[in-house]
N, C-alpha and C positions, 0 to 999 in steps of 0.2 A: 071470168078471169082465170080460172082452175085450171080449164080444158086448154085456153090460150099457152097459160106457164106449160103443160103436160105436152103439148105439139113441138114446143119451140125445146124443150129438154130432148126429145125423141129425135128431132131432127140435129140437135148438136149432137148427141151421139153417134148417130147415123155420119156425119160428116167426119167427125174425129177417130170414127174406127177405121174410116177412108184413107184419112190422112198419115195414119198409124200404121197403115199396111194391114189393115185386119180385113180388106175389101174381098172379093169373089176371086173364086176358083175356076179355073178354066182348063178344058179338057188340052192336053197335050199327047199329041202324037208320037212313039215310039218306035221311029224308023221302020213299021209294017208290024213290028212286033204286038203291038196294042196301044190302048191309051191309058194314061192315067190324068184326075182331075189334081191339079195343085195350082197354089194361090200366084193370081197374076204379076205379084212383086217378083218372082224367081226368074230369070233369065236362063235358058234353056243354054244348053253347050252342046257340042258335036262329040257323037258316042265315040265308045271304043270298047275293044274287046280287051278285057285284063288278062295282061303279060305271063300273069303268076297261074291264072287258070283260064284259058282260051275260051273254055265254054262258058264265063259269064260275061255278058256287054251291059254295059256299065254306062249309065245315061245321067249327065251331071244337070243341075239347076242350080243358080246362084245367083246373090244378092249383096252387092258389094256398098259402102257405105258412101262412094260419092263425097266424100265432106275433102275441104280443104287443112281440116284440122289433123288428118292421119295420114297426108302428104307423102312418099318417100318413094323407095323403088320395087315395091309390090304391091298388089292389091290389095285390100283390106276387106275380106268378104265377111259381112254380119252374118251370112247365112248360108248352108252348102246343102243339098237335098242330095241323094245319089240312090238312082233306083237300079239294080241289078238283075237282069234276067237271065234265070242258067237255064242252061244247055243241058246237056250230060253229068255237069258237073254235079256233084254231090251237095246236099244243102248244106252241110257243117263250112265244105270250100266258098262254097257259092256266099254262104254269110260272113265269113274271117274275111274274103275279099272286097265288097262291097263295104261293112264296116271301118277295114283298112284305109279306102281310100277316102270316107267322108270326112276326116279331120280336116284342118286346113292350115298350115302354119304352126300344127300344136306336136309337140314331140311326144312320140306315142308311148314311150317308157316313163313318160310321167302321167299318162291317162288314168284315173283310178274307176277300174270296172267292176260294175256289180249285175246283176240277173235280180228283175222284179218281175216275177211271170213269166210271160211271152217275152217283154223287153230285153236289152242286152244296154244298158247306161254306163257312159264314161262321164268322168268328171276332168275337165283341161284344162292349159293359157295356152289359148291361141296369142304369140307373139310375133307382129310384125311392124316395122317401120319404126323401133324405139317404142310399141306401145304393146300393152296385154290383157286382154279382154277373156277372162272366166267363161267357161263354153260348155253348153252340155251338150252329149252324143247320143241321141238318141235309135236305135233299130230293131227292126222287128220282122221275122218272114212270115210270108203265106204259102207256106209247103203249096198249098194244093193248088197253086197258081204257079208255083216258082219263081217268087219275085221276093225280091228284100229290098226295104226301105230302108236308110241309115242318114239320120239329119243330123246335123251340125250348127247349134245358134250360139249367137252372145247370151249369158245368164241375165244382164239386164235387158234386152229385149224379149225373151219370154222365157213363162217360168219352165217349169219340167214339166206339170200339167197340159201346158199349149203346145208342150212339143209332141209330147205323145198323142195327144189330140191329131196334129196333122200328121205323123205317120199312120196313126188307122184312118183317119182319114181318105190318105191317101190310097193305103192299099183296098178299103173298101171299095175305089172309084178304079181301080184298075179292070181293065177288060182286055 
């Protein structure tokens, strides 16, 4: 009866981390530039190269919340991934801009920014549709690749640990 309870627990897990968005990562393609792995819930966006600094393209992922209960006339995205590849640019530009753009709806003079290591964390309300959703910003470069991560989640969908978790993550899976 033990091994039965231990199966059937294992498999609820298994299906509720599914259901939760906690499921498999998958490799995504980088318009030639390379790839990197990130989790199958993100909906991939058409690049573009940043305005402010031409030499980084700026590659968005997003994951918007679908309910009818946040209803109105924008999107309401739980989640904004943005991975930035420089060029020329210098890392300090190459980071300010790529970070710049990962907020989503959250006004950036209210962001409270702090440096834990490698990290670069904002604390925000994303405000949209009459509603405000607590958000942390998460990003991080890999000089030696030239690539920065900069994610963007709801606080009650994951903590600060799962975030930083999927930006090294992420950039570990970059090629």
């Amino acid at each position: 009866m033990t091994r039965q309870w231990a199966a059937l627990l294992t498999a609820s897990a298994i299906l509720s981390g599914c259901m939760f968005g906690f499921g498999k990562n998958e490799m995504r393609d980088l318009a030639g530039h390379g790839r990197i792995a990130l989790p199958s819930r993100l909906q991939a966006y058409a690049s573009y190269q940043s305005e402010d600094v031409p030499e980084v393209t700026l590659f968005p992922f997003e994951r918007d919340s679908n309910s009818f209960f946040y209803i109105g006339s924008n999107r309401v995205l739980i989640e904004r991934l943005i991975v930035g590849l420089w060029g020329s640019a210098s890392a300090e530009a190459a980071h300010r801009q790529t970070l710049l753009t990962a907020p989503y709806r959250t006004d950036s003079r209210q962001i409270q920014w702090r440096k834990e290591g490698e990290y670069e964390i904002g604390e925000g309300i994303q405000e949209v549709n009459a509603h405000t959703f607590p958000a942390w910003i998460v990003a991080r470069d890999l000089a030696s690749k030239r690539v920065t991560v900069a994610y963007t989640v709801w606080k009650k969908e994951r903590s600060l640990q799962q975030a930083k978790a999927l930006v090294d993550q992420a950039l570990a899976s970059f090629q």
